[in-house]
C-alpha positions as CSV (number, residue, x, y, z in Angstrom):
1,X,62.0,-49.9,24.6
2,X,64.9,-47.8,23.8
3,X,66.8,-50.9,21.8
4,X,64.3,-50.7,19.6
5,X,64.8,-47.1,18.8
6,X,68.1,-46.9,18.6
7,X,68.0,-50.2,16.3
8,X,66.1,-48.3,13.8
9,X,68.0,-44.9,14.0
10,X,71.4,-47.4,12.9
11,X,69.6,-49.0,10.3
12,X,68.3,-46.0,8.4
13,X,71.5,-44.6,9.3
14,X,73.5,-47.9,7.6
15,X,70.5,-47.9,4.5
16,X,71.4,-44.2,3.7
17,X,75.2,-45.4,3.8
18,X,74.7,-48.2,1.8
19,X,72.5,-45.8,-0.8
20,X,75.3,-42.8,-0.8
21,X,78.2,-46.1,-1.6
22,X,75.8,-47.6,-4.2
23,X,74.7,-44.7,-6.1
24,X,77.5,-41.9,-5.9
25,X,80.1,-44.4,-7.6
26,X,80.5,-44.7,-11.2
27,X,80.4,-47.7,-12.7
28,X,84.4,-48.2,-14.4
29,X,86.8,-50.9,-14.6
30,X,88.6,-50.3,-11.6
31,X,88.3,-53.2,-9.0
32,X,88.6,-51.1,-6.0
33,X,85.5,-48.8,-6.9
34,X,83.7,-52.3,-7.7
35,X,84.0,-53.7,-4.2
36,X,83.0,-50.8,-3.0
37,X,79.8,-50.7,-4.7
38,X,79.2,-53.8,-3.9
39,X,79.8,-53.3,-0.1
40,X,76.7,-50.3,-0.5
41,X,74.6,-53.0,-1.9
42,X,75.5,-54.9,1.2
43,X,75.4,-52.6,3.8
44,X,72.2,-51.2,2.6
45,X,70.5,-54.7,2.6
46,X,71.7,-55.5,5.9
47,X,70.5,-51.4,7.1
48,X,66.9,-52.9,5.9
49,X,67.2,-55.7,8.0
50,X,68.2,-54.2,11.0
51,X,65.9,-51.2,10.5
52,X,62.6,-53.8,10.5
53,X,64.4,-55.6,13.8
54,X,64.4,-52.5,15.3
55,X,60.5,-52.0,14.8
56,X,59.7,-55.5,15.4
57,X,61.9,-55.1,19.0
58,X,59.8,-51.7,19.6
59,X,56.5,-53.2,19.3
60,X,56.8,-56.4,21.3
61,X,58.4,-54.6,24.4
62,X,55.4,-51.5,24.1
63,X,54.2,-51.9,27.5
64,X,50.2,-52.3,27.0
65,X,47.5,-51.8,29.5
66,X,45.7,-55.2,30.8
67,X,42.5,-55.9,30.1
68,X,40.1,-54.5,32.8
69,X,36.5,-56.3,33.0
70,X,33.9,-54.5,34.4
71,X,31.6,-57.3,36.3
72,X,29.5,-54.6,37.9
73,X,26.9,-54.2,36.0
């Protein structure tokens, strides 16, 4: 249970680093400043994916109650 939250604490984490790399660099015709765009775009994809493992991990190991069937009545 707690895999899955801390998988979706490092995603969002990696998605806002990949947003701060992407967005804060100016676009010039240096190579180095190019790459490291480009690694935002990456790591920001990647943050996305990681992020929706960690809710897909969180909901298939929620513990749920069994079914209980009243034959009583």
């Amino acid at each position: 249970m707690r895999s899955g939250i801390t998988l979706v604490i490092i995603g969002v984490c990696m998605f806002g680093a990949g947003l701060i790399l992407f967005y804060f660099m100016e676009v010039t015709d240096d190579e180095i400043l190019e790459n490291i765009r480009n690694m935002g775009t990456f790591v920001g994809l990647s943050g996305m994916g990681v992020t929706l493992a960690g809710i897909l991990l969180y909901l298939i190991n929620k513990n749920t109650e069994p079914i209980k069937e009243n034959y009583d009545t």
